[in-house]
GUKE-108415 format. One line per field, with one value per atom (N, C-alpha, C): atom name; residue number from 1; residue in three letters; y, z, x. Coordinates in steps of 0.1 Angstrom, whole numbers, plus 5000, padded with zeros to 4 digits. Atoms other than C-alpha are relative to their C-alpha. Layout:
! residues N
atomo: [CA, ...]
num: [NUM, ...]
residuo: [ALA, ...]
y: [Y, ...]
z: [Z, ...]
x: [X, ...]
***
This chain:
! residues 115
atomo: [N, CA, C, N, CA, C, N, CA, C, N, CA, C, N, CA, C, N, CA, C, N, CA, C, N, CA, C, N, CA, C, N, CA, C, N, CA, C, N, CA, C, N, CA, C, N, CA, C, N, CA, C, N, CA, C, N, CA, C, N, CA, C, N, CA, C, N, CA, C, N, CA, C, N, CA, C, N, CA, C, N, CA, C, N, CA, C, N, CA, C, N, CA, C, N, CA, C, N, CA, C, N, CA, C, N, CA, C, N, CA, C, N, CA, C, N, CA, C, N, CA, C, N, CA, C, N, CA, C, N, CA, C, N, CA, C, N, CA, C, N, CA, C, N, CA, C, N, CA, C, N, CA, C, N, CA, C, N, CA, C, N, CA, C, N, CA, C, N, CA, C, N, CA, C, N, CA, C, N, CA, C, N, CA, C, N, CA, C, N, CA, C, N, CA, C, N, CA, C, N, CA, C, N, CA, C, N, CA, C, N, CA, C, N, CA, C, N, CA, C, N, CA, C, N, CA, C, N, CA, C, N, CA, C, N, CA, C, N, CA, C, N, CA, C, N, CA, C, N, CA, C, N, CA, C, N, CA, C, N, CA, C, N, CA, C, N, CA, C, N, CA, C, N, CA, C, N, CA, C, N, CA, C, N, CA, C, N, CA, C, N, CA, C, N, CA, C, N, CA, C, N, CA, C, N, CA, C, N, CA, C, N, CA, C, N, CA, C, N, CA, C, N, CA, C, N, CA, C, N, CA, C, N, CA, C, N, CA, C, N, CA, C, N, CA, C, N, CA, C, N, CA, C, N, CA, C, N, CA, C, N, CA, C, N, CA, C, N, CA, C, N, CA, C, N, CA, C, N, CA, C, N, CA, C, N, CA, C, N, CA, C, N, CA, C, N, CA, C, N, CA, C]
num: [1, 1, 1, 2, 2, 2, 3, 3, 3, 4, 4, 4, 5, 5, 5, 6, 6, 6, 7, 7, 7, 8, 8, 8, 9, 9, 9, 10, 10, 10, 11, 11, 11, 12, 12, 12, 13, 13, 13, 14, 14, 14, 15, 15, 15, 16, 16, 16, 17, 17, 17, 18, 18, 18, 19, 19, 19, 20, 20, 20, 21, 21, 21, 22, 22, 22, 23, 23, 23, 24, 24, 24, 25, 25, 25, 26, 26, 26, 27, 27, 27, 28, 28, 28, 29, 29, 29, 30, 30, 30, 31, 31, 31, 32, 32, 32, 33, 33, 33, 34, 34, 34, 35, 35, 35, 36, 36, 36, 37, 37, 37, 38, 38, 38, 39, 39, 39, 40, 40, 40, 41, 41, 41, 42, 42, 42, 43, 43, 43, 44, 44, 44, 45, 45, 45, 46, 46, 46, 47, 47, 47, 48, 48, 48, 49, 49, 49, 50, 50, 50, 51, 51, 51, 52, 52, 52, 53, 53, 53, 54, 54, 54, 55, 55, 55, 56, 56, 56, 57, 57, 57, 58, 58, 58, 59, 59, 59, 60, 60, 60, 61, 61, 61, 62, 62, 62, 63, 63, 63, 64, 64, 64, 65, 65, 65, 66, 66, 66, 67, 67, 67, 68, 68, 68, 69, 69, 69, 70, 70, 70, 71, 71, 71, 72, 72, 72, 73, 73, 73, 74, 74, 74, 75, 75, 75, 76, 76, 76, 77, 77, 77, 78, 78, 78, 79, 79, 79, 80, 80, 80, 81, 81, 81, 82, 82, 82, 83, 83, 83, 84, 84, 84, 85, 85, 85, 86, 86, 86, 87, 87, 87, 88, 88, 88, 89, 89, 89, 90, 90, 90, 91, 91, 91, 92, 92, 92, 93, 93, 93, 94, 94, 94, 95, 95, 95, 96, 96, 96, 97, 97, 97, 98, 98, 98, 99, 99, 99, 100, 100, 100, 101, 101, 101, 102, 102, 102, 103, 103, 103, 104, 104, 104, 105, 105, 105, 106, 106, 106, 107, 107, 107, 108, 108, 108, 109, 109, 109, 110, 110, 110, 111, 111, 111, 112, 112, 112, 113, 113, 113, 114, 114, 114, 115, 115, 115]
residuo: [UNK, UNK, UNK, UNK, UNK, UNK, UNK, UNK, UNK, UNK, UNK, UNK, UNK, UNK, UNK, UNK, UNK, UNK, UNK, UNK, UNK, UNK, UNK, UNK, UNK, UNK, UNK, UNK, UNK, UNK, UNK, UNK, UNK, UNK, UNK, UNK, UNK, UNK, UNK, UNK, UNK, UNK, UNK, UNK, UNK, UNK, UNK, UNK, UNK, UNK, UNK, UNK, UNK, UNK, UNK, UNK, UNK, UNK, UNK, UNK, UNK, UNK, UNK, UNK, UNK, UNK, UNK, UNK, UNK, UNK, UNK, UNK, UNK, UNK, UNK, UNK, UNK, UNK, UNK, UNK, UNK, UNK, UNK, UNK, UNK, UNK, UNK, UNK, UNK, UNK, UNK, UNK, UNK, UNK, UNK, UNK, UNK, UNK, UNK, UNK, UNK, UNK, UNK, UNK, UNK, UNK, UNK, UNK, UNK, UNK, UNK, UNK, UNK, UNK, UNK, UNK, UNK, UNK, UNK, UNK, UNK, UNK, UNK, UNK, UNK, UNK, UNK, UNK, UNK, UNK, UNK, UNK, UNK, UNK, UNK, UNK, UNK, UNK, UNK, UNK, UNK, UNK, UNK, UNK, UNK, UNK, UNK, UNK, UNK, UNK, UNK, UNK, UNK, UNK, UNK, UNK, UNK, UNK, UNK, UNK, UNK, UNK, UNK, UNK, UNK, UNK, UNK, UNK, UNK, UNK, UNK, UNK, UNK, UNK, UNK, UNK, UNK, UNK, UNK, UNK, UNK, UNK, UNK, UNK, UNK, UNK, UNK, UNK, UNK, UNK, UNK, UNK, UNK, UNK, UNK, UNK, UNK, UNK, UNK, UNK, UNK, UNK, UNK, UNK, UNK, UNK, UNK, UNK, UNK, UNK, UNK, UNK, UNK, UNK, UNK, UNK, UNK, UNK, UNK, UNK, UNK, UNK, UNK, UNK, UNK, UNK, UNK, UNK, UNK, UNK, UNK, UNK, UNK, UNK, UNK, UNK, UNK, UNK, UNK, UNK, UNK, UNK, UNK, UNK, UNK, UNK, UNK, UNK, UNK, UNK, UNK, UNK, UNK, UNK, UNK, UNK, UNK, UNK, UNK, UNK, UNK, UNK, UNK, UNK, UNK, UNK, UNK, UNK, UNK, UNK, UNK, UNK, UNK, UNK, UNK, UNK, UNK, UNK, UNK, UNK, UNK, UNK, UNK, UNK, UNK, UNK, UNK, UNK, UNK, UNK, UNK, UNK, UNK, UNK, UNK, UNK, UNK, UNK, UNK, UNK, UNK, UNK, UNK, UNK, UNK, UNK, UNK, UNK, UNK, UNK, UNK, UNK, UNK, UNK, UNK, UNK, UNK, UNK, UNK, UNK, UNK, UNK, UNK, UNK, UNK, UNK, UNK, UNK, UNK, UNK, UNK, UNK, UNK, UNK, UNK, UNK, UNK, UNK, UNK, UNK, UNK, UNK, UNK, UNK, UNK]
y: [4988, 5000, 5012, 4992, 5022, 5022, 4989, 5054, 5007, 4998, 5055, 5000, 5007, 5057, 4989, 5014, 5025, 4996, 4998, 5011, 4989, 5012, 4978, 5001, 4999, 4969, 4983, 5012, 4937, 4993, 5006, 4916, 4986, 5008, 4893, 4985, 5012, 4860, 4989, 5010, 4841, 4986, 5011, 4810, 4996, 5003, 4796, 4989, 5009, 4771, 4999, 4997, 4765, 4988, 5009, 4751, 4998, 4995, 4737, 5008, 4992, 4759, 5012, 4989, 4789, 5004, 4999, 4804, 5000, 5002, 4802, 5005, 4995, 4825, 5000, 4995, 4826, 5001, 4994, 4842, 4989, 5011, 4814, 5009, 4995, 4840, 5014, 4983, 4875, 4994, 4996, 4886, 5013, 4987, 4916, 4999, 4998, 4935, 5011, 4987, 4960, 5007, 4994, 4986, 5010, 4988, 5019, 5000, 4999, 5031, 5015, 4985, 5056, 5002, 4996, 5068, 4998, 5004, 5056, 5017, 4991, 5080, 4999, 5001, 5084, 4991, 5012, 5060, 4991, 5016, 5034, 4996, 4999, 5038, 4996, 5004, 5035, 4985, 5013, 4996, 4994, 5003, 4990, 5001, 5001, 4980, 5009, 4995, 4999, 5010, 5000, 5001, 5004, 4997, 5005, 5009, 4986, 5036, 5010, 4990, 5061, 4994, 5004, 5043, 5003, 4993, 5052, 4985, 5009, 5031, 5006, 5001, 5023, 4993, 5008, 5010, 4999, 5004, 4990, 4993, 5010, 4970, 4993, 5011, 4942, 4991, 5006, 4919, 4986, 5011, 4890, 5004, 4998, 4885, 4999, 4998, 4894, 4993, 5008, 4872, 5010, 4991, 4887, 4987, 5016, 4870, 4991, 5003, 4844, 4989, 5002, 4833, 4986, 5013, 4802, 4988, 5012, 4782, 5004, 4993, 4805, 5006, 4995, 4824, 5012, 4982, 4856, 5005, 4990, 4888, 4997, 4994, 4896, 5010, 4985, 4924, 5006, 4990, 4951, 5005, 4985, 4973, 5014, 4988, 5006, 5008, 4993, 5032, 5004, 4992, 5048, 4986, 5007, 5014, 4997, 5006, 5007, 4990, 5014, 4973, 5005, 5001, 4973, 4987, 5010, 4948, 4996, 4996, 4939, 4993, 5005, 4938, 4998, 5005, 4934, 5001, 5000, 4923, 4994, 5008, 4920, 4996, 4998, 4910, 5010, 4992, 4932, 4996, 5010, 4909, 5004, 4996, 4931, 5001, 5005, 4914, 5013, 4991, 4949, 5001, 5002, 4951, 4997, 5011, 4920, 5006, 4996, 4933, 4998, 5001, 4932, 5012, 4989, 4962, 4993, 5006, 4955, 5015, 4987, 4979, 4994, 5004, 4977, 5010, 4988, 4992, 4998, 5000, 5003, 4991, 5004, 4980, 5005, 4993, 4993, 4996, 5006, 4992, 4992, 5012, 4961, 4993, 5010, 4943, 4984]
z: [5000, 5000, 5000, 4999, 4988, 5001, 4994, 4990, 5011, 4990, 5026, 5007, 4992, 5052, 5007, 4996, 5060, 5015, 4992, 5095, 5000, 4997, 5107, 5013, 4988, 5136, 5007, 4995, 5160, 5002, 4997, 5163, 5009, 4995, 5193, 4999, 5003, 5192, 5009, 4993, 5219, 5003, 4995, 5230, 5012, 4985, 5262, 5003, 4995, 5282, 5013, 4984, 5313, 5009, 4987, 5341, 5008, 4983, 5373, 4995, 4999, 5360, 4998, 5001, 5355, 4986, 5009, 5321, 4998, 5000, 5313, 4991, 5017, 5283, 5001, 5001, 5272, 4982, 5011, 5242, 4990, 5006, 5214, 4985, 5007, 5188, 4998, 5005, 5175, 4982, 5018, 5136, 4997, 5003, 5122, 4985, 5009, 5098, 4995, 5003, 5075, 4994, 4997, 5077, 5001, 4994, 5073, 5013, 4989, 5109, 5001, 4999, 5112, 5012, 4994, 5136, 4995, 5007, 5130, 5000, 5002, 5116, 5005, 4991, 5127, 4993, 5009, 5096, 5006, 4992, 5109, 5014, 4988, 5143, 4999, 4999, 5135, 4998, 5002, 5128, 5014, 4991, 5161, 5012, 4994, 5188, 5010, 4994, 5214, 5010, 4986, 5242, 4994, 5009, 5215, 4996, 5010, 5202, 5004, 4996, 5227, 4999, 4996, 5230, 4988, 5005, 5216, 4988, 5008, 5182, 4985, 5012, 5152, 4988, 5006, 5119, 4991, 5005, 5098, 4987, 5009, 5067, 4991, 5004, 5067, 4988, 5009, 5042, 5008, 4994, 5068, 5009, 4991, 5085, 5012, 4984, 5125, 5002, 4992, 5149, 5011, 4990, 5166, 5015, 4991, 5200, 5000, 5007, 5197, 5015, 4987, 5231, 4998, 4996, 5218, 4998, 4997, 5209, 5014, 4987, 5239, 4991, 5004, 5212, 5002, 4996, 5223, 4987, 5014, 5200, 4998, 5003, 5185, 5006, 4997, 5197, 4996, 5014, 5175, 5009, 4993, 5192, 4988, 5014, 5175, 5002, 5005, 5164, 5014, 4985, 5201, 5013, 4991, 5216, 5007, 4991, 5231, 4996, 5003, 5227, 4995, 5006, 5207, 4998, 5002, 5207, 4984, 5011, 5172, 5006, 4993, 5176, 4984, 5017, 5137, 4990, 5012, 5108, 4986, 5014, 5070, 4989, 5016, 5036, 4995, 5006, 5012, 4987, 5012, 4977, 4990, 5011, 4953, 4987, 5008, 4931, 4993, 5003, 4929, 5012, 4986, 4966, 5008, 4988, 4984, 5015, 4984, 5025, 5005, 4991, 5055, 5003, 4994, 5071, 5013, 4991, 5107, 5010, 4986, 5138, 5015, 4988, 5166, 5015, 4993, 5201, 5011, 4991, 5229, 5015, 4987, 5258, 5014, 4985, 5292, 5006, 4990, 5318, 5005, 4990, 5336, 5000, 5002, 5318, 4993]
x: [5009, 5000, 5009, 4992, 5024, 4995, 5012, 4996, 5001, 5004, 4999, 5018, 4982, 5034, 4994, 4995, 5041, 5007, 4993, 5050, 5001, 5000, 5064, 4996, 5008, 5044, 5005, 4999, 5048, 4984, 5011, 5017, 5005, 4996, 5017, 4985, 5012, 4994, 5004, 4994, 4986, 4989, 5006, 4971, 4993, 5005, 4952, 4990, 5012, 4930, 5001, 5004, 4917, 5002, 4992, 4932, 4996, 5002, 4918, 4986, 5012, 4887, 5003, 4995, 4909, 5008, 4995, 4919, 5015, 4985, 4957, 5001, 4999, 4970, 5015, 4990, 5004, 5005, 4998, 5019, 5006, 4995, 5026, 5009, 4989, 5045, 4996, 5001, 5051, 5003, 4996, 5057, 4997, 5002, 5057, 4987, 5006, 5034, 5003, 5001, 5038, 4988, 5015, 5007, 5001, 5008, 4993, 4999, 5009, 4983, 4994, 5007, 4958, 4989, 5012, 4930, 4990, 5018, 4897, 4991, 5007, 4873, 4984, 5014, 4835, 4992, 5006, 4826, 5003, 4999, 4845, 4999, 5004, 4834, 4984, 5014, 4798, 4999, 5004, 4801, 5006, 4999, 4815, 4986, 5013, 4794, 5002, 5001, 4781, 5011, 4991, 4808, 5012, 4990, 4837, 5000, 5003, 4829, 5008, 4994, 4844, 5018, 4986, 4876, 5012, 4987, 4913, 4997, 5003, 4905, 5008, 4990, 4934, 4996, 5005, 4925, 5017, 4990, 4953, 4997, 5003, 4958, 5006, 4990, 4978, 4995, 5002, 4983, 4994, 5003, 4981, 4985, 5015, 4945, 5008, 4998, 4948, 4988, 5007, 4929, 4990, 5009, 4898, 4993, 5005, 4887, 4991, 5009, 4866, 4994, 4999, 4849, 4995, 5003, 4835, 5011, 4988, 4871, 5008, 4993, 4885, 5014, 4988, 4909, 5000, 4996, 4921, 5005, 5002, 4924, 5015, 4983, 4960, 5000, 4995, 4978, 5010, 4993, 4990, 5011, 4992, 5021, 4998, 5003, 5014, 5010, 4992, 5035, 5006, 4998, 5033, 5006, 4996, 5044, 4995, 5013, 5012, 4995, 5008, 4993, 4985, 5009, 4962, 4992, 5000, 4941, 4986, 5006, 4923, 4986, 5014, 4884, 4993, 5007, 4878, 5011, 4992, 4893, 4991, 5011, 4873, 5010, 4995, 4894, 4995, 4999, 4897, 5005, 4992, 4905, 4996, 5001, 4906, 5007, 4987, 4934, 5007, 4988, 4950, 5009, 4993, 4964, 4990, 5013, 4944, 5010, 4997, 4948, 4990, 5011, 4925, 5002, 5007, 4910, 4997, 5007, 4914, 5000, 5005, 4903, 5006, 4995, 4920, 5000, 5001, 4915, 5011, 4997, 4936, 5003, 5000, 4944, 5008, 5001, 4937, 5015, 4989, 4971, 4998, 5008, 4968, 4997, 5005, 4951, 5002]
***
């Protein structure tokens, strides 16, 4: 997506299951992506749901699909590092295969300290 500045970002991906009754997560790899990063605009904010709207929200558009959580295998989101060195975690990702430059469009939001 030569259009746009370009960043290489880290995307972490991790894994988990539950132990004893208790979830377990630990991080099964990193890779990088190279991606636009921009600020989401008020378009792409309206397809988010309710609760997501106000929050510090990135939109990207890697070539590789990012993993959104998914609570019925128990797969947790990816997490983006963004420009600012903060974790992101992606809450959508669609294709985009438009056999001129095929990418995903994913959205990613902010994760809280702590968490």
């Amino acid at each position: 997506m030569s259009l746009f500045n370009t960043h290489t970002l880290t995307v972490k991906r991790y894994t988990g299951l539950y132990v004893n009754g208790r979830w377990t997560q630990s991080l099964s790899s990193t890779f990088t992506i190279t991606t636009s990063w921009q600020p989401a605009n008020g378009r792409d904010t309206e397809t988010l749901p309710e609760g997501k709207r106000s929050q510090q929200i990135y939109k990207c558009y890697p070539a590789t699909e990012l993993f959104v959580a998914d609570p019925v295998n128990g797969q947790p989101a990816d997490i983006v590092v963004g420009i600012d060195g903060k974790d992101y975690e992606v809450i959508s990702c669609a294709p985009n295969q438009n056999n001129i430059i095929n990418h995903h469009k994913a959205m990613c939001t902010r994760v809280k300290e702590g968490s």
